[in-house]
MILOMI-466505 format. One record per residue (C-alpha): x, y, z; residue in one letter. Coordinates in steps of 0.05 Angstrom, whole numbers, padded with zeros to 5 digits, always signed. Example, Ala and Ser with C-alpha at 12.3 -4.5 7.8 and 13.67 -1.06 7.14 Angstrom:
+00246-00090+00156A;+00273-00021+00143S;
% end
This chain:
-00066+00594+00557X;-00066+00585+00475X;-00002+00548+00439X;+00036+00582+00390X;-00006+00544+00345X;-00078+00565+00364X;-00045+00635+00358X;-00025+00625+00284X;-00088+00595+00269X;-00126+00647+00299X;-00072+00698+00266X;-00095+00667+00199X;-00163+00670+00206X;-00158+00745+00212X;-00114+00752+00160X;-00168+00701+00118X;-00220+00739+00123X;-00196+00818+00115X;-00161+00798+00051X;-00218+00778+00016X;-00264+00828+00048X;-00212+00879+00027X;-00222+00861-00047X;-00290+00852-00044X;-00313+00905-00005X;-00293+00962-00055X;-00326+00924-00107X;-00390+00910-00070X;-00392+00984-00054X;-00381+01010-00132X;-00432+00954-00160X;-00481+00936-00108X;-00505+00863-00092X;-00511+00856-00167X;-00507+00774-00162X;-00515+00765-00246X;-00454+00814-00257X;-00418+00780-00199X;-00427+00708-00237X;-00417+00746-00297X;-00348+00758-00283X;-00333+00695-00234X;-00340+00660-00304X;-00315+00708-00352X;-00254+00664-00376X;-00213+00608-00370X;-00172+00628-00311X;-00225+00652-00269X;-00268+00594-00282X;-00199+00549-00258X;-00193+00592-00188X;-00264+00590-00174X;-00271+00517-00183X;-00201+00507-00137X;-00238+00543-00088X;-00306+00498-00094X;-00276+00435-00089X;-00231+00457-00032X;-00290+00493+00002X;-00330+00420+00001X;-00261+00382+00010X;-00261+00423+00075X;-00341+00416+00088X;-00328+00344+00088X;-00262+00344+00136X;-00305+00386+00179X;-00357+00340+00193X;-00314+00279+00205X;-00256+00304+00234X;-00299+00354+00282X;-00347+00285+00299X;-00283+00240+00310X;-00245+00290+00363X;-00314+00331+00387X;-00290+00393+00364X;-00340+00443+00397X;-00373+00500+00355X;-00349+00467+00287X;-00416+00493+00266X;-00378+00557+00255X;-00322+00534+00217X;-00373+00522+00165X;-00409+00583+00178X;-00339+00618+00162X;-00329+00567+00099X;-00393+00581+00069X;-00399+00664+00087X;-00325+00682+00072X;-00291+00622+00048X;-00234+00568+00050X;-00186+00629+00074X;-00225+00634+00133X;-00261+00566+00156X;-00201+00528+00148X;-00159+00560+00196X;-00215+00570+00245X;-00230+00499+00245X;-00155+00485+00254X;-00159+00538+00318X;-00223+00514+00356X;-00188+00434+00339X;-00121+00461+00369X;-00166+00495+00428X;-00192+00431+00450X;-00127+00403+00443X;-00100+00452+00490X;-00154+00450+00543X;-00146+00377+00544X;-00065+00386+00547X;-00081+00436+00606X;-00132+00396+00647X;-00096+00331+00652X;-00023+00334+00635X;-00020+00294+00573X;-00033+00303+00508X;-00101+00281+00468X;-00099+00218+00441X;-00109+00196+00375X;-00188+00164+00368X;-00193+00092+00376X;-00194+00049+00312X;-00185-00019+00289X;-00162-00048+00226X;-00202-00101+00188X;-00191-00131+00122X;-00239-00135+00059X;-00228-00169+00002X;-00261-00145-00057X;-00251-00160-00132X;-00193-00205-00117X;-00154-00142-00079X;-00151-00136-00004X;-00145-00077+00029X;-00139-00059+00104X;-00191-00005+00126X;-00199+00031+00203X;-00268+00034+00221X;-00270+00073+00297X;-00304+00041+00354X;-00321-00027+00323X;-00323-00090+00355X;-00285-00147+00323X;-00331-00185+00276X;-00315-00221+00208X;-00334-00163+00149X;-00385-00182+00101X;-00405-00155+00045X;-00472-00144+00021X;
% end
Protein backbone atom coordinates (compact mmCIF):
# COMPACT_ATOMS: atom_id res chain seq x y z
CA UNK A 1 0.00 0.00 0.00
CA UNK A 2 1.47 3.73 -1.09
CA UNK A 3 0.83 6.93 1.32
CA UNK A 4 -0.90 9.75 0.12
CA UNK A 5 2.49 11.05 -0.30
CA UNK A 6 4.13 8.49 -2.67
CA UNK A 7 0.82 9.10 -4.61
CA UNK A 8 1.49 12.86 -5.03
CA UNK A 9 4.92 12.29 -5.79
CA UNK A 10 4.27 9.82 -8.23
CA UNK A 11 1.17 12.22 -9.41
CA UNK A 12 3.96 14.85 -10.02
CA UNK A 13 6.21 12.97 -11.79
CA UNK A 14 3.62 12.44 -14.42
CA UNK A 15 2.54 15.70 -14.49
CA UNK A 16 6.71 16.62 -14.66
CA UNK A 17 7.35 15.03 -17.43
CA UNK A 18 4.10 15.47 -19.98
CA UNK A 19 4.41 19.20 -19.44
CA UNK A 20 7.57 19.61 -20.81
CA UNK A 21 7.23 16.87 -23.34
CA UNK A 22 4.09 18.70 -24.34
CA UNK A 23 6.07 21.86 -25.27
CA UNK A 24 8.77 20.25 -26.62
CA UNK A 25 7.38 17.69 -28.56
CA UNK A 26 5.61 20.04 -31.15
CA UNK A 27 8.75 21.82 -31.49
CA UNK A 28 10.97 18.82 -31.98
CA UNK A 29 8.50 17.69 -34.58
CA UNK A 30 8.40 21.24 -36.67
CA UNK A 31 12.41 21.61 -36.36
CA UNK A 32 13.98 18.32 -36.01
CA UNK A 33 16.92 17.47 -33.53
CA UNK A 34 18.45 20.69 -34.74
CA UNK A 35 20.79 21.02 -31.42
CA UNK A 36 22.57 24.65 -32.77
CA UNK A 37 18.97 26.20 -33.25
CA UNK A 38 17.89 24.63 -29.95
CA UNK A 39 21.04 26.49 -28.10
CA UNK A 40 20.34 29.19 -30.37
CA UNK A 41 17.28 30.06 -28.80
CA UNK A 42 17.96 28.56 -25.10
CA UNK A 43 20.36 31.69 -25.17
CA UNK A 44 18.62 34.11 -27.26
CA UNK A 45 18.13 36.80 -24.38
CA UNK A 46 18.28 37.77 -21.04
CA UNK A 47 15.34 35.95 -19.70
CA UNK A 48 15.90 32.79 -21.24
CA UNK A 49 19.46 32.73 -20.35
CA UNK A 50 18.00 33.43 -16.37
CA UNK A 51 15.43 30.25 -16.64
CA UNK A 52 17.90 28.01 -18.13
CA UNK A 53 20.54 28.68 -15.68
CA UNK A 54 17.64 28.23 -12.65
CA UNK A 55 17.20 25.06 -14.12
CA UNK A 56 21.12 24.06 -14.24
CA UNK A 57 21.96 24.84 -10.96
CA UNK A 58 18.77 23.18 -9.60
CA UNK A 59 19.35 20.18 -11.92
CA UNK A 60 23.07 19.72 -10.16
CA UNK A 61 21.59 21.09 -6.72
CA UNK A 62 19.37 17.94 -7.14
CA UNK A 63 22.31 15.64 -8.72
CA UNK A 64 24.12 16.31 -5.59
CA UNK A 65 21.01 15.68 -3.03
CA UNK A 66 20.63 12.59 -4.99
CA UNK A 67 23.73 11.02 -4.30
CA UNK A 68 23.93 11.82 -0.61
CA UNK A 69 20.63 11.65 0.46
CA UNK A 70 19.91 8.30 -1.75
CA UNK A 71 23.57 6.86 -0.04
CA UNK A 72 22.48 8.08 3.58
CA UNK A 73 18.78 6.27 3.60
CA UNK A 74 19.68 3.43 0.64
CA UNK A 75 17.19 4.66 -1.55
CA UNK A 76 16.97 1.79 -4.17
CA UNK A 77 17.01 2.60 -8.02
CA UNK A 78 18.13 6.34 -7.33
CA UNK A 79 20.07 5.62 -10.43
CA UNK A 80 16.85 6.61 -12.12
CA UNK A 81 16.08 9.70 -10.46
CA UNK A 82 19.05 10.89 -12.29
CA UNK A 83 18.26 9.23 -15.34
CA UNK A 84 14.90 11.29 -15.15
CA UNK A 85 17.03 14.59 -14.07
CA UNK A 86 19.30 14.43 -16.81
CA UNK A 87 16.70 13.01 -19.84
CA UNK A 88 13.65 15.22 -18.88
CA UNK A 89 14.64 17.39 -16.08
CA UNK A 90 14.21 18.87 -12.48
CA UNK A 91 10.24 18.56 -13.18
CA UNK A 92 10.64 15.05 -13.32
CA UNK A 93 13.73 13.61 -11.23
CA UNK A 94 12.87 15.50 -8.34
CA UNK A 95 9.66 14.14 -7.58
CA UNK A 96 10.67 10.65 -8.53
CA UNK A 97 13.43 10.70 -6.22
CA UNK A 98 11.02 12.06 -3.53
CA UNK A 99 8.59 8.83 -4.54
CA UNK A 100 11.10 5.86 -4.59
CA UNK A 101 12.59 7.81 -0.89
CA UNK A 102 8.87 7.85 0.31
CA UNK A 103 8.57 4.04 -1.10
CA UNK A 104 11.19 2.85 1.09
CA UNK A 105 9.84 4.77 3.76
CA UNK A 106 6.66 3.01 3.40
CA UNK A 107 7.90 -0.54 3.04
CA UNK A 108 9.88 0.00 6.07
CA UNK A 109 6.60 1.65 7.92
CA UNK A 110 4.79 -1.62 6.59
CA UNK A 111 7.29 -4.36 7.55
CA UNK A 112 7.96 -3.43 11.11
CA UNK A 113 5.43 -1.05 12.57
CA UNK A 114 7.49 1.99 13.08
CA UNK A 115 8.61 4.53 11.22
CA UNK A 116 12.34 4.92 9.62
CA UNK A 117 14.61 6.49 11.59
CA UNK A 118 16.63 9.31 11.00
CA UNK A 119 20.61 8.00 10.06
CA UNK A 120 22.88 7.97 12.84
CA UNK A 121 25.21 11.03 13.32
CA UNK A 122 27.32 12.61 15.80
CA UNK A 123 28.34 16.10 16.38
CA UNK A 124 31.96 17.17 16.68
CA UNK A 125 33.45 20.50 16.97
CA UNK A 126 36.27 22.21 14.73
CA UNK A 127 37.75 25.20 15.31
CA UNK A 128 39.05 26.97 12.46
CA UNK A 129 40.20 30.57 11.94
CA UNK A 130 39.33 31.46 15.45
CA UNK A 131 35.41 30.30 14.73
CA UNK A 132 34.00 27.02 15.95
CA UNK A 133 31.47 25.35 14.42
CA UNK A 134 29.60 22.05 15.22
CA UNK A 135 29.48 19.63 12.15
CA UNK A 136 27.53 15.84 11.92
CA UNK A 137 29.69 13.48 10.33
CA UNK A 138 27.44 9.83 10.15
CA UNK A 139 28.84 6.71 11.51
CA UNK A 140 32.04 8.10 13.14
CA UNK A 141 33.61 6.97 16.09
CA UNK A 142 34.48 9.55 18.74
CA UNK A 143 38.01 10.83 18.17
CA UNK A 144 39.52 14.40 18.76
CA UNK A 145 39.26 16.28 14.96
CA UNK A 146 42.41 17.38 13.49
CA UNK A 147 43.09 19.26 10.92
CA UNK A 148 45.52 18.74 8.34
Amino acid sequence: MMSRMAWLWLFLTALGTALPFAAFLPWLAAEGPNLPLALELAAGNAMSRFAWLDVIVAAIALLAFIAVDGKRHAVKHRWTAVLATLCIGVSAGLPWYLFLREKRRDRHLLATGTILPSPPATEKRILSMNVTRTIAIPDQPDRPYAPT
